[in-house]
N, C-alpha and C positions, 0 to 999 in steps of 0.2 A: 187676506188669503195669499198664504207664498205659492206663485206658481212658477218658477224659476230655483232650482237649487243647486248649489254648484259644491264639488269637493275633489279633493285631490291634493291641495295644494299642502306644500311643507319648505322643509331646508335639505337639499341636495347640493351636493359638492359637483364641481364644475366639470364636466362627462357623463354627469350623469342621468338621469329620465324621471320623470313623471308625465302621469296620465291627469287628467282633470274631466270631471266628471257635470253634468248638469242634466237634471233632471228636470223636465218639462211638464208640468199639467197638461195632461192629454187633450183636452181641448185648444191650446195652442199648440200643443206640435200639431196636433192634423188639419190645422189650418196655418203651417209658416208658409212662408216665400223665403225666408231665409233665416239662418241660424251661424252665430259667428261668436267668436271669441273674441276680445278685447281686452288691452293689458293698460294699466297708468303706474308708472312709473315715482314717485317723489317729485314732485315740482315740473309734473309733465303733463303733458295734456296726454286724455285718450285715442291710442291708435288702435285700429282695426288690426289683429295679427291672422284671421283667419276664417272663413266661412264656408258655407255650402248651401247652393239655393237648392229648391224642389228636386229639380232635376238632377240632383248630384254633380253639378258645377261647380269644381272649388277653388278658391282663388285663397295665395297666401303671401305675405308682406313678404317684402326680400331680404330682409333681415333675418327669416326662421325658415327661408325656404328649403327643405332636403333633409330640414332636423325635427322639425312640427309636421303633423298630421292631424285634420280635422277629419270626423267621422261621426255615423248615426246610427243609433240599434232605435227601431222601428217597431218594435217589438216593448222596449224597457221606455220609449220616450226618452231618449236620451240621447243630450248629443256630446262626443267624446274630443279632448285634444290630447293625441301623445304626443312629449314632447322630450327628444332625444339630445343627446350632444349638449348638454344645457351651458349657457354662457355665464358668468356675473351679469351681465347685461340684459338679461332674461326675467332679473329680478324686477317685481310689478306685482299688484290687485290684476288678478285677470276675471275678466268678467264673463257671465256669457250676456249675448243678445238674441231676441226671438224678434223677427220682421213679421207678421202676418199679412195672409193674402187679401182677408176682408178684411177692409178698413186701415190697412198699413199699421197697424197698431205696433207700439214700439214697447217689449217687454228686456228687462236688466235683471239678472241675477245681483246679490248681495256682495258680491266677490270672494274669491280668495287669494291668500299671498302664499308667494313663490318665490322663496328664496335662493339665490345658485351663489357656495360660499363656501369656501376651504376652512 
């Protein structure tokens, strides 16, 4: 059962923006603690680029900070990242993550790739 689905991702030239999109199974979004984005790189480990707990606390790596934006439509189960000003260095599988509140349970989107390339 896919309950994480993510889209968005493509090949944009370096200024440029994309959105990425993850669709949650309703029954984990209405019970996260937290929902965040996550990018791996080629021969990288994964980092945390972005998230937002319950409360609308959002914290974001300082690497995309002023150019990323993480966001939720509560309505669609969805939680969103734009991402503006795109670097070469942006390029990565971006994941999403779902925290839940019961049980801490750990849920990963399938990924998608984001290419930033002249």
């Amino acid at each position: 059962q896919v309950q994480l689905v993510e889209s968005g991702g493509g090949l944009v030239q370096p200024g440029g923006s994309l959105r990425l999109s993850c669709v949650v199974s309703s029954s984990i979004f209405n019970n996260y603690r937290r929902m965040s984005w996550y990018r791996q790189a080629p021969g990288k480990q994964r980092d945390l680029v972005a998230s937002i707990s319950v409360n609308d606390v959002t914290n974001y790596a300082d690497s995309v900070k002023g150019r990323f934006t993480i966001s939720r439509d509560n309505a669609k189960s969805t939680v969103y990242l734009q991402m503006n000003s795109l670097k070469p260095e942006d390029t990565a599988v971006y994941y999403c993550n779902v925290v839940t509140v019961v049980g801490a349970l750990n849920y990963w989107g399938q990924g998608t790739q984001v290419t930033v390339s002249s």
